[in-house]
Each structure stands twice: as C-alpha cells, then as structure tokens.
C-alpha positions as CSV (number, residue, x, y, z in Angstrom):
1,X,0.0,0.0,0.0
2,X,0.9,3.1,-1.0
3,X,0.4,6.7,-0.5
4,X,-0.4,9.4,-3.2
5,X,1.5,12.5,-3.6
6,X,0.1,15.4,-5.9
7,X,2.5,18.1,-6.3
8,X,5.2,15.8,-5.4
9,X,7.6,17.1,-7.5
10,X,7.5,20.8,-6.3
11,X,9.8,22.2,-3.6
12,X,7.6,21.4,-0.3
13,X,6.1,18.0,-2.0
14,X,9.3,16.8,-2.5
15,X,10.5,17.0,1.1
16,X,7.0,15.2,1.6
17,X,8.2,12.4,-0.6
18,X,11.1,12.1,1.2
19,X,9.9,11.9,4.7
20,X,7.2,9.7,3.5
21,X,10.0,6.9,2.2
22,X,12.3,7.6,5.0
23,X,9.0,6.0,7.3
24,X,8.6,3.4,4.8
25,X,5.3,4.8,3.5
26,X,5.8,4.1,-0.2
27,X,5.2,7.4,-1.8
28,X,3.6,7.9,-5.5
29,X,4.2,11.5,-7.4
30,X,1.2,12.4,-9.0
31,X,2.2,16.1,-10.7
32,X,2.1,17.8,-13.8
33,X,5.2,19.6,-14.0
34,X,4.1,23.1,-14.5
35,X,6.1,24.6,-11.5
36,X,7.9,21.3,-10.0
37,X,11.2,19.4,-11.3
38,X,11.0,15.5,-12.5
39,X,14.8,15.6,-11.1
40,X,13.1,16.3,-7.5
41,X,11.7,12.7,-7.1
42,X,13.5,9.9,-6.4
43,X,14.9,7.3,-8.9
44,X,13.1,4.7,-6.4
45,X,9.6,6.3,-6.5
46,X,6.6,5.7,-8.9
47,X,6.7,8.8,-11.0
48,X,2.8,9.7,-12.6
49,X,3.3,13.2,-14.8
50,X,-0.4,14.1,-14.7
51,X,-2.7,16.6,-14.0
52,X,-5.8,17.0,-11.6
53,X,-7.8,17.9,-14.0
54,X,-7.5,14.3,-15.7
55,X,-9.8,12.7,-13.6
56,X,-9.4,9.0,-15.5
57,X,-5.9,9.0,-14.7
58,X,-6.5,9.8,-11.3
59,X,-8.8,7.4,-10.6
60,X,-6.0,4.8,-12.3
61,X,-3.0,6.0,-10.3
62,X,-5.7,5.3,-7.4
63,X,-6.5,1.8,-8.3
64,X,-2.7,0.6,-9.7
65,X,-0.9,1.8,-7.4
66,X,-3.2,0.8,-4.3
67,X,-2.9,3.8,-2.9
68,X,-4.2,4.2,1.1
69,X,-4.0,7.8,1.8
70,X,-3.1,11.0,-0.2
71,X,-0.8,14.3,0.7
72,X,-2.5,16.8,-1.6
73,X,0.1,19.8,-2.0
74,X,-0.9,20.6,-6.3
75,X,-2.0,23.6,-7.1
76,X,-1.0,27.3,-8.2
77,X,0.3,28.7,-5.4
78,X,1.3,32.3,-6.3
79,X,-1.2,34.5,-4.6
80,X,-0.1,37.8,-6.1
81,X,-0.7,36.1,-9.6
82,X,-4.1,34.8,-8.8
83,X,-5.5,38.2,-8.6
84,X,-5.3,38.7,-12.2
85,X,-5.5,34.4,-13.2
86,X,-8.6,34.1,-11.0
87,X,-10.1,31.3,-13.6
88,X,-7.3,29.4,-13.7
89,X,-6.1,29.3,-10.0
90,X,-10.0,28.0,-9.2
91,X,-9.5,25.6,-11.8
92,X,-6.3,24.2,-10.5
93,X,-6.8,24.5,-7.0
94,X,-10.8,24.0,-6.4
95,X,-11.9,21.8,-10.0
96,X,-8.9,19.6,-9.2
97,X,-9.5,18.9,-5.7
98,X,-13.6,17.9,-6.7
99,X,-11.7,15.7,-9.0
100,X,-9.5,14.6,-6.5
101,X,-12.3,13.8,-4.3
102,X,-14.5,12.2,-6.6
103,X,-11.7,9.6,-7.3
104,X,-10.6,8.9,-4.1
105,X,-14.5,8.1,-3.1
106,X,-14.7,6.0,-6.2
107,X,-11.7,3.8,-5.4
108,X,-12.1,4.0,-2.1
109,X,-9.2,5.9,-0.4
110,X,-10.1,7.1,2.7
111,X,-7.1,9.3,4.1
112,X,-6.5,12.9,3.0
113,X,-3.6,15.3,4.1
114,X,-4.3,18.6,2.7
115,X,-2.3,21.3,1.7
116,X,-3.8,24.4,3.0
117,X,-2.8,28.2,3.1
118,X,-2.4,31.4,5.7
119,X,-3.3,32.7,2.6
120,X,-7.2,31.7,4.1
121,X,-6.7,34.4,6.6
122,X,-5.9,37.5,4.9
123,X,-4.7,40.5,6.9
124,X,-5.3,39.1,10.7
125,X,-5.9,41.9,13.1
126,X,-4.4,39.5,15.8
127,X,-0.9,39.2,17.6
128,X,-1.0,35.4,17.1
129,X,-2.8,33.6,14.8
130,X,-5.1,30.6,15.7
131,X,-6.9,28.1,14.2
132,X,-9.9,30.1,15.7
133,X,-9.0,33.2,14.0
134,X,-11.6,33.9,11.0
135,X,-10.4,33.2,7.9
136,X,-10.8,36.6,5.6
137,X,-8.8,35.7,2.1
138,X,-7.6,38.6,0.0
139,X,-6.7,37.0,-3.1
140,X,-8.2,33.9,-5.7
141,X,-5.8,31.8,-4.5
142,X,-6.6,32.3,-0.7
143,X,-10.6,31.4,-1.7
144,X,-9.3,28.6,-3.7
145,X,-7.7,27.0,-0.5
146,X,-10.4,27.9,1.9
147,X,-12.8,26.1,-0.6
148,X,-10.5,23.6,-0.8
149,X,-11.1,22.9,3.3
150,X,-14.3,23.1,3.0
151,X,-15.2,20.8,0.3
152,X,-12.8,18.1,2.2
153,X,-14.6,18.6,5.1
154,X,-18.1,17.7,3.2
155,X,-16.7,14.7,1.8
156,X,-15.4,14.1,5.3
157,X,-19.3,14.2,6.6
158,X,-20.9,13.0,3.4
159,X,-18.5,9.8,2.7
160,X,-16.2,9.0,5.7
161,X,-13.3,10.6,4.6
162,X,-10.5,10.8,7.5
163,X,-8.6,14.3,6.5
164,X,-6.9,17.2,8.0
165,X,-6.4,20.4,6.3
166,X,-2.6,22.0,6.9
167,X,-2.5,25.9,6.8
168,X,0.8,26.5,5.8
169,X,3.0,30.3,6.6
170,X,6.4,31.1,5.1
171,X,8.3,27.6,4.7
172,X,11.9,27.9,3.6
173,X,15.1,26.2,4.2
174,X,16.1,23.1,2.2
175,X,16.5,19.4,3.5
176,X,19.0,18.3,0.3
177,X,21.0,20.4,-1.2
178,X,19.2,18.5,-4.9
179,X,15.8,20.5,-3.6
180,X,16.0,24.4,-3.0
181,X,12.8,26.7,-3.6
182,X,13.2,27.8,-7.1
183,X,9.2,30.1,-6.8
184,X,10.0,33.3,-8.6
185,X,8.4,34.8,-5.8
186,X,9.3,34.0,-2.3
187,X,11.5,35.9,-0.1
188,X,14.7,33.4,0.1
189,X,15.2,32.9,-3.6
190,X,14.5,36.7,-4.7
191,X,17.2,37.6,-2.2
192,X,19.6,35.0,-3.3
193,X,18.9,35.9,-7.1
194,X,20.0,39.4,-6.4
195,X,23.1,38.7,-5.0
196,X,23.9,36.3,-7.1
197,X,23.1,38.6,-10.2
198,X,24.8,41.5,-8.1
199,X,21.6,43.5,-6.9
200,X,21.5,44.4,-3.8
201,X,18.5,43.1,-2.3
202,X,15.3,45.2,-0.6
203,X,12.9,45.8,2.4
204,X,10.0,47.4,1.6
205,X,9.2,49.6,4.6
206,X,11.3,50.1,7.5
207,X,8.8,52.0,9.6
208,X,6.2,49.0,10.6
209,X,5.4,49.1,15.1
210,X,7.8,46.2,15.1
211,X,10.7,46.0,17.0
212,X,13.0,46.7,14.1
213,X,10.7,48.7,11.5
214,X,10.2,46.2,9.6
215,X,7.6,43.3,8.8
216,X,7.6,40.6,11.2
217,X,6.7,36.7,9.1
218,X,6.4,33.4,10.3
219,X,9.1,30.8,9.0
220,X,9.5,27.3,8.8
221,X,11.6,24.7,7.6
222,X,10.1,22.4,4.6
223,X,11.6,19.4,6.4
224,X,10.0,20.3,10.0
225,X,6.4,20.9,7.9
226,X,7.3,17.6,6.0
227,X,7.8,15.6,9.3
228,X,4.1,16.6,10.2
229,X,2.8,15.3,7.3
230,X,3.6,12.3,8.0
231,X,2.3,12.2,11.7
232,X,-0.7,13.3,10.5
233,X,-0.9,10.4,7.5
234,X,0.4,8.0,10.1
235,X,-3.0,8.9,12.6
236,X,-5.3,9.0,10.0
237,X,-4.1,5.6,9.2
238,X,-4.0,4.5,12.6
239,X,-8.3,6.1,12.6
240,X,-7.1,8.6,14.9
241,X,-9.8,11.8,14.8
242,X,-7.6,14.7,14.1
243,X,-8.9,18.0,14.3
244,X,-10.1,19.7,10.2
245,X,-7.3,22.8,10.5
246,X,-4.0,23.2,12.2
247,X,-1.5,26.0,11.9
248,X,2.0,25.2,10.9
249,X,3.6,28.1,12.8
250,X,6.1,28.9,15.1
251,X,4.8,31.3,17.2
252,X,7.3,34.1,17.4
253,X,8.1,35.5,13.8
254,X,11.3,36.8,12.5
255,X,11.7,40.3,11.0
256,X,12.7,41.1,7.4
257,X,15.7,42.9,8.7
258,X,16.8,40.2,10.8
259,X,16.6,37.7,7.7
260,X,18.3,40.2,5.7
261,X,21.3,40.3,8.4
262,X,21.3,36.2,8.8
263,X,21.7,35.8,4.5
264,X,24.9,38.4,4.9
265,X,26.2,36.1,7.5
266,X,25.3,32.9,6.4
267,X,26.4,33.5,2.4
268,X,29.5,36.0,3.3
269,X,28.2,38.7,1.0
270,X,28.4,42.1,2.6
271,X,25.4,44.6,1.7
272,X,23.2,47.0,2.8
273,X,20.0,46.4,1.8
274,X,17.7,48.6,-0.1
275,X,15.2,50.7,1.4
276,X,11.7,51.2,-0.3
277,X,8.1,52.3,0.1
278,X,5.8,49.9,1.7
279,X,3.4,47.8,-0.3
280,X,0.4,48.3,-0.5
281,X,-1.4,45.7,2.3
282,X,1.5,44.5,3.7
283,X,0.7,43.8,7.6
284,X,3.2,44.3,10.3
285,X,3.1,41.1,11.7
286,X,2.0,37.9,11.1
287,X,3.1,35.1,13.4
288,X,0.8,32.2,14.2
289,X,0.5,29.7,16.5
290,X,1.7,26.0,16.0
291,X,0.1,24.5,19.8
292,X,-2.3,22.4,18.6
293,X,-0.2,20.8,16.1
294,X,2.2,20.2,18.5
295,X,-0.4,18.3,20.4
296,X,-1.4,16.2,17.8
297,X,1.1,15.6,14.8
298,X,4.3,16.1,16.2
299,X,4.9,19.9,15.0
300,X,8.4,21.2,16.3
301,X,10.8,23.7,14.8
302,X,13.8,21.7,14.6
303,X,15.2,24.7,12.9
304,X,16.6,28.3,13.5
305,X,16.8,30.9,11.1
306,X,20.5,30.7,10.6
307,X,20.2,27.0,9.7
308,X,17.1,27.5,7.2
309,X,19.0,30.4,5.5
310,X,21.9,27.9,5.4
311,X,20.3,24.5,4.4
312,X,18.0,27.0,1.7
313,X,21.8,29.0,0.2
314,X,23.4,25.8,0.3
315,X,21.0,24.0,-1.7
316,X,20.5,27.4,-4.5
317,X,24.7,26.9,-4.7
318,X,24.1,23.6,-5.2
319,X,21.8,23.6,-8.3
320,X,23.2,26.5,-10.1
321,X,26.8,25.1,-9.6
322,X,28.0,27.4,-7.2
C-alpha cells in the first residue's frame, strides 16, 4: 500500500516524498510539471506526470498503485498572480480537488492530508494567529484554499473521509541540497537571485510598530512541515480523529531585517539592503501559533533561522553550480 502525492515534484512536496520513504510509507508523485522538477523525485519512487484535472488517470494511479491515503500539495500557489489568473487558479486549485475527491471516493481511499494556506486568513488583526481566527482571504488563491477545506470537510461528513487540512506560513530552508525553492516569488530565492546577479536586495518599509521597523513573518523549515505530514498520515491511518485545521507556525516571527542580516552572515556577502516604500497591504506582523499541532502531529521547529538560510543557500549553490 501506497500513499499518493500530488505536487510531489514541487519544492515542499518533494520533502514530503522524502519523509514519506524515510517512514517506509511508499510514496507515489502524482504532478504535472508546471512549476515542480521530475529531477526532484526519487529514482526509487513511482513517477505519474499528470494533472488534476485528468480525472481517468487519477482514478488509475488510485487503483494501480493501491494507494491508502493522499498528501495533496498541487496547485498554483502564487497569490499575487491569482488576482489577475482568478479562472485558472480556481480551476487548479478548487476543479482539481472535486476531482480529486471524486476519485478517491470511487476507489475507495479514505485518508487525506491537505495542503492548505495562511493565505485563508488574509490580513489578521491578531498578535498570534489561531486556528480560531476567522479566515478573511484577499486574493483567488486564498478562496481557492479555503474552498478547498471546505469541500474536504463535506466529503469528510458525506462519505467518511478521515482528513486534516494544513495551513501552511512562510516555509523555507532546504533538507537536500538537490531540492531548493526555485518560486520566482518568495523571499529566500528573490534575495539569493540578487546577489547572485549582483543586486543588492530590498525591504520594503522600514517603519512597521515592530521592534526593528520592519515586517515581522512566520518561517518554517520544509523538512520540519514535512515531518508533520507524516504524523498526521500516520494517525489517519492509525483512525485517529484529528482535528479539520492546524497551523503550521512557530509562534514568534522573525523580521525582514533580521533575515536580511542572517543571509549576509550565512552567504559571506556584505550589503546594505535597499530601502523602499511599503506595499500596498503588507501587515506588520503575522506570526501564528503551532500548539495544537504540536499536540497532535508532532509539529516542532527543529530549525533556527540561521540553519534554514543555510540549508536554503546551500541547496540554491548547489543547483546552479556554485
């Protein structure tokens, strides 16, 4: 028996993938290729290049490869983008988890991880973040993954479906250095392409009521988020009840500024950052807690900043050769 991995090819499902084998859990990629890498999965896993939207071959992949649970992580993930790709990101994220659903009820598979989104909260008017906060999404892509819980949660009470939906903040950090984050728009790889192109990186808005003036984020390393996925498969399996949300945070936050001053350490690459305007809706803080998690499927941060910025530089020299 096997379990399922959509997106497994991408940067976050492919730590998945590997966290799965490493507890003998047999994972299968299931992912199209449009953002991940076919050199991110293993030689020794089952390798489906397919999309959600193919519901036949879902159903197949299913039924082949006896699959007992799924980690669902596909999707388009770029939040900014989604404001002006609203059909497609619904498409992707909401059309091809119905047709993930639909197959997993029609071959039986009863065990969904879900790959969920702060994005579902929006701008939270709170110091700390909760699964109780309400959910207020700002962009396509933050609706897409609130539908996404929502429509799990109905299959959960319509056809038995044991699931738990992931809300995932600012995961960085690499656990090989064959899998860095190569999104054109996250933090660590936009400050690691300047410097590597000889730009000198920017903060956008040094006058925030944090501590330093500048936006406090949550961030977590991909291999501590991975390790909770499989705690959570491994309960579901085990018919453990787990609760429909947790947050994947680490309750404190780190500034830009202070990330900014751990890459100058960590790569050796004196700069000064550059100083701009704020964005438009960019929140002070946004730090969330990770308590109930811990409770239930073994969340920790194993990680500091200086070893994500590390593990993450290390792997970016790695796949560009240096």
């Amino acid at each position: 028996m096997s379990w399922l991995v959509t997106g497994g090819a991408g940067y976050i499902g492919s730590h998945v993938v590997l966290a799965l084998a490493e507890a003998g859990m047999d994972p299968v990629v299931l992912d199209d290729l449009s953002s991940g890498h076919a050199d991110y999965v293993p030689e020794s896993v089952s390798f489906v290049r397919g999309s959600l939207l193919d519901e036949k071959l879902l159903a197949a992949t299913l039924d082949e490869h006896q699959i007992e649970g799924v980690v669902h992580l596909a999707g388009f993930k770029y939040a900014g983008v989604s404001v002006s790709r609203p059909l497609h990101t619904y498409e992707q994220n909401v059309t091809g988890t119905i047709n993930l659903l639909r197959a997993m009820r029609d071959t039986g598979v009863s065990n969904l991880v879900f790959s969920s989104s702060a994005a579902t909260f929006g701008t939270p008017d709170v110091d700390l973040v909760t699964e109780q906060t309400p959910t207020h999404p700002e962009s396509p892509y933050g609706e897409s993954k609130l539908a996404g819980e929502w429509l799990i949660a109905d299959a959960g009470r319509a056809h038995g479906l044991r699931h738990t939906s992931l809300r995932y903040f600012n995961v960085v950090g690499s656990g090989s250095p064959d899998l860095p984050d190569t999104s054109p728009h996250n933090l660590f790889p936009l400050v690691f392409d300047a410097l590597a192109e000889g730009r000198t990186p920017r903060i956008n808005g040094t006058d925030y009521p944090t501590p330093d003036g500048t936006c406090v984020r949550d961030y977590v390393h991909v291999s501590d988020l991975a390790l909770a996925h499989v705690v959570a498969a491994r309960r579901l399996l085990a018919g453990d009840t787990l609760e429909p949300v947790y947050n994947l945070g680490s309750g404190e936050g780190v500034s830009v500024r202070q990330i900014m001053d751990t890459v100058r350490e960590v790569t050796g690459i004196d700069f000064e950052p550059e100083i701009h305007d704020r964005r438009p809706g960019d929140p002070a803080r946004i730090v969330a807690s990770g308590e109930l998690a811990a409770r239930d499927i073994g969340w920790e941060m194993r990680h500091d900043l200086e070893s994500m910025v590390r593990s993450a530089w290390e792997a970016r020299r790695a796949r560009s050769g240096g």
